[in-house]
Steps between C-alpha positions, in 0.01 A plus 500: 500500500162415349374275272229762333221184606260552748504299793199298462616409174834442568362222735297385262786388277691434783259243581490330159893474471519308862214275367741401219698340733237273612378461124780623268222425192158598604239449243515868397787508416664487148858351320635827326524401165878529383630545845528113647467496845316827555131518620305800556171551743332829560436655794179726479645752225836352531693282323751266707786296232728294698710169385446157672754272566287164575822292546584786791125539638593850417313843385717784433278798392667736202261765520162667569314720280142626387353252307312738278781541208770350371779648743558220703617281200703785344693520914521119464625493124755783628620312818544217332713638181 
């Protein structure tokens, strides 16, 4: 099954989520206003939103999308409903 991504990028983000483990709030990252506890970081033309748990040490990623439009919040808004 694929993802649609190309493999370099694919790695790419794959990179940046297991660097959230080591820093779960990087300096570019941002607090999603309205959703407390969610972050989001992009990835090259990709948007990563995932929720941090600092009393777990924990970063669970919600999803990945292209950061050039709004879809990623209306996925997020939708999930979350």
């Amino acid at each position: 099954m694929s993802n649609g991504l190309q493999p370099k990028i694919a790695a790419q983000i794959a990179k940046k989520v297991l660097a959230l483990n080591v820093e779960p709030l990087p300096n570019d990252s941002e607090q999603l206003s309205g959703y407390q506890g969610f972050y989001r970081v992009d990835s090259g033309e990709y948007r990563i939103v995932y929720k941090y748990f600092p009393d777990q040490d924990l970063v669970e990623v919600i999803l990945v999308g292209k950061r050039n439009n709004d879809d990623v919040y209306k996925r997020l808004k939708r999930l979350l409903e």
